[in-house]
C-alpha positions in Angstrom: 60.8 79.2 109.1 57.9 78.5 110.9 58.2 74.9 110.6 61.2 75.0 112.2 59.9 77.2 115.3 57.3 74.8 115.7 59.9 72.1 116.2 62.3 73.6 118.4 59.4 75.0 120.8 58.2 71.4 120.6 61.3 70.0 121.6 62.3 72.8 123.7 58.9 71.8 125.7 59.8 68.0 125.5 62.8 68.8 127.0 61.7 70.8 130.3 58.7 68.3 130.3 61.9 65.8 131.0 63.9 67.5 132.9 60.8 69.0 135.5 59.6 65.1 135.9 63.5 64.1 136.4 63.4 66.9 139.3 66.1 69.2 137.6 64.9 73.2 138.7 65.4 75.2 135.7 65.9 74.2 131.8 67.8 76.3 129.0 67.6 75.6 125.6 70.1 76.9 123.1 69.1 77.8 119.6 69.5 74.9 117.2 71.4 77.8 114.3 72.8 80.9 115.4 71.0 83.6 114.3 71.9 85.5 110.6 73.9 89.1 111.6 72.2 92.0 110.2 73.3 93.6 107.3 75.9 96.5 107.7 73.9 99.9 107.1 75.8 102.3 105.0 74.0 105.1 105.6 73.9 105.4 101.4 70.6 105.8 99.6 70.0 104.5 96.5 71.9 107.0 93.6 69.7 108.7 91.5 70.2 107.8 87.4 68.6 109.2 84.9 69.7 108.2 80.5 67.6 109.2 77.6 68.0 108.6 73.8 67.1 110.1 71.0 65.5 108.2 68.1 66.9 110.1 65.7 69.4 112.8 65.9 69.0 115.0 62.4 65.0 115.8 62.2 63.2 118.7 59.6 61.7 121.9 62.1 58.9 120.9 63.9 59.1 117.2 63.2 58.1 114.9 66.1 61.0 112.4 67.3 60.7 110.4 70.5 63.3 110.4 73.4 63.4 107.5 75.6 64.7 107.3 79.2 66.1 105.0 82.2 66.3 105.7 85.4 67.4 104.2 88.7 66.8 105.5 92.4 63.4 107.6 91.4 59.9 106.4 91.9 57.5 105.7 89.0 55.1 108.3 88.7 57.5 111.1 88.8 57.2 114.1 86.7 60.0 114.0 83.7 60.3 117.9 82.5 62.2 118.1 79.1 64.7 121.3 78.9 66.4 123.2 75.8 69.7 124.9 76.1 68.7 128.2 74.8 72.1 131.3 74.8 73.7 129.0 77.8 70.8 128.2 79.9 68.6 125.3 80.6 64.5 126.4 79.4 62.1 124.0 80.4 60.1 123.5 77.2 56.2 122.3 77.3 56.7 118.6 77.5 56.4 116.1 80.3 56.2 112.7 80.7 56.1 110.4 83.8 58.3 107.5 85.1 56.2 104.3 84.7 56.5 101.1 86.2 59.5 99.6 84.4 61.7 102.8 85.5 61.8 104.2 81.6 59.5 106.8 80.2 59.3 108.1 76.9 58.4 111.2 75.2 57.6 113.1 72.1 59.4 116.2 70.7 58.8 118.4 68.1 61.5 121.4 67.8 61.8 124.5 65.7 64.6 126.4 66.0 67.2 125.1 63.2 70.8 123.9 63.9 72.2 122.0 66.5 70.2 121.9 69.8 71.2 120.3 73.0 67.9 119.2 75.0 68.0 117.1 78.4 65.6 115.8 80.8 65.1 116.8 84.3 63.3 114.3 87.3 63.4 115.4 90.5 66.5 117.3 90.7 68.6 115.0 88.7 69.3 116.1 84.8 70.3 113.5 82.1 72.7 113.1 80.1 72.4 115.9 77.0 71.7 115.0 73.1 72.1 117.3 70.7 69.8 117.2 67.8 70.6 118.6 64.8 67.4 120.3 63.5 67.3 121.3 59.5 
């Protein structure tokens, strides 16, 4: 891009050079490529994703499994809270994680309460997908 510049200013001042010493009063130049059009603004932001896995979905009580997470539209660094449905609400239990460079993060869970329990994540306002874990 700058290449070009140079060339058009020095032919643009070539030109008037010319045109001055032929006794013409003013000089135009035209651009040599119309210039791009902007990009239409939606007015959308980026949509905010957030996926986790389990790596296993039967574990003994207080084994540790790992759950692993993508997201899209949420910076790294963010605080990932992990939640347990406990008689229909969402708990937040004691483990967090953080969104790392490659939009992913990655956790480890232990749980005690036997039988089938849902658990999600939570980043900034936006809750995952839930796995259910079945706990024995």
């Amino acid at each position: 891009m700058n290449r070009s510049f140079r060339l058009r200013t020095a032919v643009v001042g070539v030109t008037a050079a010319a045109l001055l010493g032929a006794g013409a009063a003013t000089a135009t130049a035209a651009p040599s490529s119309p210039a791009p059009a902007p990009a239409p603004d939606t007015g959308q932001v980026a949509t905010k994703t957030n996926t986790v896995k389990a790596d296993r979905t039967t574990v003994k009580a207080w084994e540790q499994f790992r759950l692993h997470g993508k997201v899209q539209g949420i910076k790294a660094g963010t605080k990932v809270q992990l939640q347990q449905k406990q008689q229909g609400k969402w708990k937040n239990l004691p483990a967090t994680s953080v969104v790392n460079r490659s939009l992913d993060y990655s956790m480890r869970v232990k749980l005690g309460m036997k039988g089938k329990q849902e658990i999600r994540t939570v980043i900034d306002g936006k809750a995952s997908n839930v796995v259910t874990v079945t706990v024995r």
